[in-house]
Structure formats: C-alpha cells, structure tokens
C-alpha positions in Angstrom: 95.5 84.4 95.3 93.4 81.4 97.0 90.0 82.1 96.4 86.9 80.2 96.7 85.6 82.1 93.7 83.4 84.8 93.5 80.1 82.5 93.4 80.9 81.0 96.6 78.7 81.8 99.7 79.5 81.3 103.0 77.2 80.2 105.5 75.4 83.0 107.8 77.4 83.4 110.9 78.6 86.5 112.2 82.6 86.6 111.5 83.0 89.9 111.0 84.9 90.9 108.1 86.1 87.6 107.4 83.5 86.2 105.0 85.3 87.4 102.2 85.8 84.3 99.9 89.7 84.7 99.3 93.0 85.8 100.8 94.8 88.5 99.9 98.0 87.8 97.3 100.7 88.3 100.1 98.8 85.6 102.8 98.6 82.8 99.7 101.9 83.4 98.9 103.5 82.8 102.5 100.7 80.3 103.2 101.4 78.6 100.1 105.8 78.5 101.4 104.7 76.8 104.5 105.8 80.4 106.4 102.7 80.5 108.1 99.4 78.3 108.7 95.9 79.0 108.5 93.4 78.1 111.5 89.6 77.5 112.2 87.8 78.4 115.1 83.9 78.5 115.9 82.9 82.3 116.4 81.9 81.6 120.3 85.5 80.6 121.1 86.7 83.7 119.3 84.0 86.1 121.3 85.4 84.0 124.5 89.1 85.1 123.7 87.7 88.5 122.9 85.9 89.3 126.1 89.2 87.7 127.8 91.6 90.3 126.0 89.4 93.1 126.8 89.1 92.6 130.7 92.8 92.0 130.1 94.5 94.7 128.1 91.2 97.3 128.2 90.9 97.4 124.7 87.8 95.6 123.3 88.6 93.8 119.5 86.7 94.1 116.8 84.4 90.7 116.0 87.2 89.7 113.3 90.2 90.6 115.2 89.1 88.1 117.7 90.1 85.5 115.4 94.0 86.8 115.9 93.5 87.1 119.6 92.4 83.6 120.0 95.2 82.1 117.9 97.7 84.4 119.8 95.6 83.1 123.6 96.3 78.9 121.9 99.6 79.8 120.7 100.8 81.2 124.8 99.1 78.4 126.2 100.8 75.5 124.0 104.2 77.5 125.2 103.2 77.8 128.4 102.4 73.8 128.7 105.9 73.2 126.7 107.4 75.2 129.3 109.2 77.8 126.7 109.2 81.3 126.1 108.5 82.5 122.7 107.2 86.2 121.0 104.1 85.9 119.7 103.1 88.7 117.0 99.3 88.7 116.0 97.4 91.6 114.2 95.0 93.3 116.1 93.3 94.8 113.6 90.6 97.2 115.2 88.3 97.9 118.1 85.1 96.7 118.2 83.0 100.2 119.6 81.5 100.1 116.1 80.0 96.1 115.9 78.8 96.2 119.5 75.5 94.7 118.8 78.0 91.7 118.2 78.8 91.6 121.5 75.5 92.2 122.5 74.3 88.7 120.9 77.3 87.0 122.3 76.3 87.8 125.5 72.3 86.8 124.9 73.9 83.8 123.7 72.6 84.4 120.2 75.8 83.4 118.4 75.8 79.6 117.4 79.0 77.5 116.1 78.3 75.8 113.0 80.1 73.0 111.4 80.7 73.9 107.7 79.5 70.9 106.1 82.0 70.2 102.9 79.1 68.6 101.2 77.5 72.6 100.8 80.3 73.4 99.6 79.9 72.1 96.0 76.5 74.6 95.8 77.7 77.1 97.5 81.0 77.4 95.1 79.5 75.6 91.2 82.8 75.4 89.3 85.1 75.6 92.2 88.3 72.4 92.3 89.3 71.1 95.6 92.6 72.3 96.6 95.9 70.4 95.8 96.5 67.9 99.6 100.3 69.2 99.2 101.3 72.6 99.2 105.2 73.2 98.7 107.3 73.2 101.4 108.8 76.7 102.8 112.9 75.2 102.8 112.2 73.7 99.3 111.2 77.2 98.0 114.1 78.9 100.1 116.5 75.9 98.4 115.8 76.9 95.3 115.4 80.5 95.9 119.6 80.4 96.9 120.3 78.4 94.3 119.1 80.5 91.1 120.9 83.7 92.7 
C-alpha cells in the first residue's frame, strides 16, 4: 500500500473523503504497473466539474466524487480536441445531499485552492522517504508475468 504514513497531516481544505493519507492495496498495485495514473486538481475546479455534472445528468456528486467527474470532464475534452471517440469509465461514488453545506461554501466562494508546498511536507509526515522517481513499467510486469507461467 502507498501511504504517507499515519503521522502525516494534510493541509485543511475541504476534499471530502479524500484526505486519507494512503491508497487502498488494489489502487498501489495497478498504479504502481503503470495501469492507471493518479491526478491533482485544486478543489474549486472539482466543485466547477461537479456543479457542471449535476445541471447535466441531475444527479449532484458528493464533494470527493467530484474529483472522478473532473478527470472523466479533462479526459472527454482531450478526445474531443484529438478528434477520437473513446469510453470513459470513472467512479461516481455518491451523492452529495449529505455534504451540502459544501456546496453551500462553494457557491459563497469560501473554498480556496492551495498549493501544497513539498517543503511542509517533511513536518507534516517526520519519518516519511520520498518516493522512488521510477515506478515499473505495466508491459515489463505483464513480460514477466507470461514468462514465469
């Protein structure tokens, strides 16, 4: 599992449930293959892509499923400005009736982007090692999978 370790503390933004400091077992494991990739975004885009779904489809997202909906909105556009047609599977994980003081803030204009500053990050997480710059590479694991059958 990729952790940031159980001392780390994330700055205070609101980003719903997805504060936790590691990733389940399953995610490392096919982030670590180079089967999928992992992606940033401030918490204002997200609400944008959020608000954008819901006067879309009519379902409003919860605050951390707008994460997914703003990776699947960038993923549709890049197609759409390559010109190809492509499925794009994201996880919608819940509706937001329950976090609507969220929204609420979003549209005061409460919510702020903030730049996590990797300097913090040695306080926030004592003890924790900087990840390895190369991760392996998904056909390499697949190569090697085939050839120990």
């Amino acid at each position: 599992m990729h952790t940031l370790g159980s001392t780390f503390t994330p700055p205070g933004f609101h980003a719903g449930g997805l504060r936790y400091h590691g990733m389940a077992p399953l995610v490392s494991h096919v982030k670590q293959l180079g089967l999928i990739e992992a992606r940033a975004y401030h918490q204002t885009a997200c609400f944008d892509a959020g608000v954008l779904f819901a006067r879309t489809e009519g379902i409003l997202p919860a605050p951390e499923a707008n994460h997914a909906v703003k990776g699947a909105i960038d993923e549709a556009l890049r197609c759409k400005e390559e010109g190809v047609s492509r499925a794009i599977l994201f996880n919608f994980c819940g509706h937001g009736h329950f976090d609507m003081q969220a929204y609420m803030d979003y549209f005061a204009g409460k919510l702020t982007d903030q730049e996590y500053d990797e300097r913090n990050w040695r306080w926030r997480c004592p003890g924790c090692r900087r990840w390895r710059k190369s991760e392996p590479d998904a056909d390499t694991h697949r190569e090697r999978r085939r050839s120990s059958r």
